[in-house]
N, C-alpha and C positions, 0 to 999 in steps of 0.2 A: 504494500500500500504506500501510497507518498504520502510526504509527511507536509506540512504547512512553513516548516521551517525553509525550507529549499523552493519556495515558491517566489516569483518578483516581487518587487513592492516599488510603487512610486511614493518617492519619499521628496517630499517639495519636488526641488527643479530634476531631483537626482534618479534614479532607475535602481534600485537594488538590485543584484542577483539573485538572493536570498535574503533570511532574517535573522540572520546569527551576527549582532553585531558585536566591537570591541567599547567596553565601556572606560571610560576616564581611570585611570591607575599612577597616582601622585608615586612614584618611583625613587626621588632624589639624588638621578644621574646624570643632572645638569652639570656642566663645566664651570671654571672661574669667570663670574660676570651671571650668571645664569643663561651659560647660554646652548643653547644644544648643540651637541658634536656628535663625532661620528658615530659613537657608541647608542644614541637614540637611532640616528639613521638607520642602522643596524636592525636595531630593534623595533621600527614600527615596518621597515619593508619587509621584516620577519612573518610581520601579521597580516599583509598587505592583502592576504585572500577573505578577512572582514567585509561585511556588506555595507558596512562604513565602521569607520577608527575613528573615537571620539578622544581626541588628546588627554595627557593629563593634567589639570588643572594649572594654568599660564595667568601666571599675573600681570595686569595691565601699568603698571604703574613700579619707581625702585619702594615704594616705602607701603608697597600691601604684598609685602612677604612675612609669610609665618613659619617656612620649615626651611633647612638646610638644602640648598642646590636644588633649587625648583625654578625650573627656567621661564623666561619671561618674553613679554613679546613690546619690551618700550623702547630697546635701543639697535642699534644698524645692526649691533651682531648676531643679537638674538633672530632677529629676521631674516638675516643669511642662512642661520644655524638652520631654523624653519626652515627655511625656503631649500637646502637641502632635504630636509627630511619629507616634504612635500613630492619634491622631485623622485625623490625612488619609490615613495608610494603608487607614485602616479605610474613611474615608468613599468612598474610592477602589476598593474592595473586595480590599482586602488582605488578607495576614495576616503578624504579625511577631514575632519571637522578641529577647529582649534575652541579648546574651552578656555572661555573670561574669568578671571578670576581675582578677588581682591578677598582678602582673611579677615578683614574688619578685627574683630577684639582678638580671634583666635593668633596672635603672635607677641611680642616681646622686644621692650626698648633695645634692646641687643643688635636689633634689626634695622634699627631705625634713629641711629649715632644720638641714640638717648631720650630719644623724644618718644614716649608712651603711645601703643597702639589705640588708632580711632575705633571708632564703634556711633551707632544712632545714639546712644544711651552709654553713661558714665555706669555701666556693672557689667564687674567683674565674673566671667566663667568661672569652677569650680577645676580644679584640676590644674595641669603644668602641663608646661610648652620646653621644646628642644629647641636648646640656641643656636645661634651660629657653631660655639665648641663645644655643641652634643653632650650639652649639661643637663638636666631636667631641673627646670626650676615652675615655681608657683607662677599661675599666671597673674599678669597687671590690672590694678583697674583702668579703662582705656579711656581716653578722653573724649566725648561727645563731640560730633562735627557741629558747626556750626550750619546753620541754611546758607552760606553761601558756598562753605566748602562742599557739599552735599553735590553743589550743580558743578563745583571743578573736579568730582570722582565720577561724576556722569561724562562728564569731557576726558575723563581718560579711561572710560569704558570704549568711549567711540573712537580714540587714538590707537587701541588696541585692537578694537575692528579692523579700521583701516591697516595697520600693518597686517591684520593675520590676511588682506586681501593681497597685500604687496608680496607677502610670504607662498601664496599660490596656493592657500587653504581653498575645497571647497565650498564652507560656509564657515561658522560659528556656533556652538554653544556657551549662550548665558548662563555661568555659575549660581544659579539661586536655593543650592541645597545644604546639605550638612556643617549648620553653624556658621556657615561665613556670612560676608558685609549684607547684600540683597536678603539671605534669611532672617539676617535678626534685624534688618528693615519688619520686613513680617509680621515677625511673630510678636504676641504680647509682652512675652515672659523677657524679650532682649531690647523692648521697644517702648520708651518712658516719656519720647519726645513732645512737646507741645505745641511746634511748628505746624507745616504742612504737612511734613514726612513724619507726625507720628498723632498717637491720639485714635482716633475712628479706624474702624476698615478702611475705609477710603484715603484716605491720610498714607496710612502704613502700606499700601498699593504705590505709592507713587511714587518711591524709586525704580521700582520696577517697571512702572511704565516709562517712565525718562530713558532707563536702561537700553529699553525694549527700541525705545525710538531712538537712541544714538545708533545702536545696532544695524537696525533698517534702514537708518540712511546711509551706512558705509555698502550694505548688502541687500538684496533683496528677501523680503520677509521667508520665502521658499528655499532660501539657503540657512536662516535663523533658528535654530532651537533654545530650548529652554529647560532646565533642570531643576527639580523639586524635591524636597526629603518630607514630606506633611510630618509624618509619626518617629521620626527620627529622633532623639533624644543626644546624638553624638553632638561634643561640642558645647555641653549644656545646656541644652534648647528644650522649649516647652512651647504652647500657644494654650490659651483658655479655651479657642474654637477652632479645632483646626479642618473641619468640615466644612466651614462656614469661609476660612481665611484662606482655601485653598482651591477652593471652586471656584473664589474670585481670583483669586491668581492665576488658574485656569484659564479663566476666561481674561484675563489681559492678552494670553499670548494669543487666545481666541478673537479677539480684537484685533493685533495685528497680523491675523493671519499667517502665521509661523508653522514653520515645515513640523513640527513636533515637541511635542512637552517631552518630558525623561523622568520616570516615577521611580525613586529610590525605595525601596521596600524594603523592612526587615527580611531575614531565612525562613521565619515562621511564623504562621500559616499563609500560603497562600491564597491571596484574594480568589483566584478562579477557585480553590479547593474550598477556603472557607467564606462561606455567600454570606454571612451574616456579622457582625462585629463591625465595631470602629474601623479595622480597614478595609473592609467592604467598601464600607458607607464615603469614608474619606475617597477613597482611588475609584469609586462606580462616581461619586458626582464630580470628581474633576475629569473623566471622561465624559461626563453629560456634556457639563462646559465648554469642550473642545474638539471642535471639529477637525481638527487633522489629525496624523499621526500620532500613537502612543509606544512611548518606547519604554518595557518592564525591563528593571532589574534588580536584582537580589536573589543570588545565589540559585540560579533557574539549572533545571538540569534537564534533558532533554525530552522528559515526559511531561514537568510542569510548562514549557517552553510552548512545546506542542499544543497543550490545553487551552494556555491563554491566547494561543492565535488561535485556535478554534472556536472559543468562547467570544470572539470580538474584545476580551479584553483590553489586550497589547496588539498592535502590529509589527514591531521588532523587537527582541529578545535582548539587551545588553550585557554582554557576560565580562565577568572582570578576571576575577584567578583563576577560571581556565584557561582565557585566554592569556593572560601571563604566563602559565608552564606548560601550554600547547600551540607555540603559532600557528598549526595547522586546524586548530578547531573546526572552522567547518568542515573541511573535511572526516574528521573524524568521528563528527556527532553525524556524519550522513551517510559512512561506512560501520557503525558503531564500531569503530575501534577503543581499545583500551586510551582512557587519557592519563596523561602527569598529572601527579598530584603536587602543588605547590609546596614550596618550601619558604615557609613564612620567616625563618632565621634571617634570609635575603633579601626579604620584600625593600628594605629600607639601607641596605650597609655601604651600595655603592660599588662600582666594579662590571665585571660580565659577571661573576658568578649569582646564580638565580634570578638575570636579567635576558641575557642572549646565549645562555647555552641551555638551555630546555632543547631538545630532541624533539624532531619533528618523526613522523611516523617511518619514513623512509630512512631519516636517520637509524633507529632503531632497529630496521632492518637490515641497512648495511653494515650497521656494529659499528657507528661510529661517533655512538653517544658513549658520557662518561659510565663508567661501569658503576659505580658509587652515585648517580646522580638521581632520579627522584622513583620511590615506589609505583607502583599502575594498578589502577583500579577501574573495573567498569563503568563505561555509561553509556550505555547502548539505548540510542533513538526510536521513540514508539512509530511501527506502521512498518 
């Protein structure tokens, strides 16, 4: 039987081959400068058989970095750096999307030659941040932008459009999930403001439309996506309604006609598995909200995958740590061959190891993966 995974998808202006995409994986194997070198090249033309590679999260700006060697898209190099790594995706017959991204509270004066991280609201997260010298320290309380700063981080949301256009991206994805600046716009629990930007639902919507509209005028809204975590708690994030807060965010990108929203979801339960509960309700009305493309992730394996494209759930699939220790993923979830299981020691240390030597299936078979390198375990595709 075929499966739904391996079927086309018009995705805005773009054509999929399939639905097995690669999701955002913050890596930290960016060069001096933040800037990407050979070694991402490597590894995103590794992936390059993705029905789209959605980057790992690129900061727009030098002073909205929060982890060590996370590459950026503000200065001529970083945009080379890209614009390599664009290039062999392409040449490889890819397609790839560069994600926005500003950390708001989630970073450390360390970062920022002493000046305390911004945020909508002067409070402080719970929990510690890693510095520049891979210290864990407590996080800061970060200082509230002002209304006028608010419209000069919207101007370097759209500065960073415009390079990832120069860079030979695609499109873009708008960062507005897992605790950073646009979510604790958001949400209640990070958002104290009395301005424009905070106060009412409506209020707390309009960074994200400002966002939304820098974005669309570097790009066309069919090249534009947009990223959500509603039930997410990473980050130390909360919202008092977040069915309410998130259907309307829905529906901004619903507004500007955007090639897809990106639904962050816990491991467990899933939405198509379980019909009833708070994430039903959350992820069925931001799908009401939004008439184009939805794109599931969280931890999907190729039974749950299958479901939700047959349920009209999701229309593309996002996978993160398969796709990290299988560049061949699709094909393997379409052959149900045995996959790598990540090795989490690596996720974050820096180097090739547990970044570009994962074995591809072929490797495997010719023996010319490392003998010591990662256990296999089934995940054989329904149909």
């Amino acid at each position: 039987m075929s499966t739904p995974l391996f079927s086309e998808l018009e995705l805005g202006a773009l054509t999929l081959p399939h639905r097995v995409a690669m999701a955002p994986l913050t890596r930290n194997r960016a060069a001096k400068g933040n800037v990407p070198h050979d070694l991402n090249v490597k590894y995103y033309r590794q992936r390059a058989s993705a029905a789209l590679i959605i980057t790992e999260a690129t900061q727009v700006a030098p002073k909205e970095q929060g982890y060590p060697r996370t590459p950026g898209t503000h200065s001529d190099a970083q945009v080379e750096g890209w614009s390599d790594v664009t290039d062999a995706v392409h040449e490889a017959g890819g397609r790839i999307f560069l994600q926005l991204w500003h950390v708001g509270r989630i970073s450390h004066s360390s970062y920022h030659d002493g000046e305390r991280p911004v945020a909508p609201s002067a409070i402080a997260p719970e929990g510690e941040v890693l510095t520049p010298t891979m210290e864990m320290v407590p996080f800061e309380t970060p200082r509230a932008l002002t209304t006028e700063e608010v419209r000069a981080v919207v101007e370097q949301y759209r500065q960073g459009a415009e390079n990832a256009r120069h860079a030979g991206f695609d499109g873009v994805e708008i960062h507005a999930a897992n605790g950073y600046l646009i979510d604790q716009f958001l949400r209640s629990g990070t958002n104290e403001r009395t301005d424009r930007y905070g106060g009412s639902l409506e209020n707390r919507l309009r960074f994200l439309q400002e966002v939304t509209d820098a974005a669309t005028g570097e790009w066309d809204a069919d090249r534009v996506g947009v990223r959500f975590s509603p039930l997410s708690v990473f980050n130390d994030m909360h919202d008092d309604h977040p069915a309410e807060t998130f259907a309307a965010a829905a529906g901004v990108a619903n507004d500007f006609d955007l090639a897809y929203t990106h639904h962050v979801e816990s491991a467990e339960p899933k939405p198509p598995v379980a019909e009833k509960g708070e994430a039903a309700t959350v992820f069925g009305g931001m799908r009401e909200a939004f008439d184009g493309a939805v794109v599931a992730n969280g931890n999907y394996d190729a039974d749950t995958a299958t479901d939700a494209l047959e349920r009209g759930y999701a229309d593309l699939i996002a996978f993160g740590r398969a796709f990290l220790a299988n560049p061949d993923l699709p094909r393997r979830l379409r052959e149900g061959l045995p996959i790598n299981v990540p090795d989490e020691d690596t996720f974050y240390q820096g180097g090739e190891t547990g970044y570009v030597d994962y074995p591809t299936w072929d490797d495997l078979q010719n023996g010319a993966a490392h003998e010591t390198l990662h256990a296999l375990h089934e995940l054989t595709p329904r149909g």
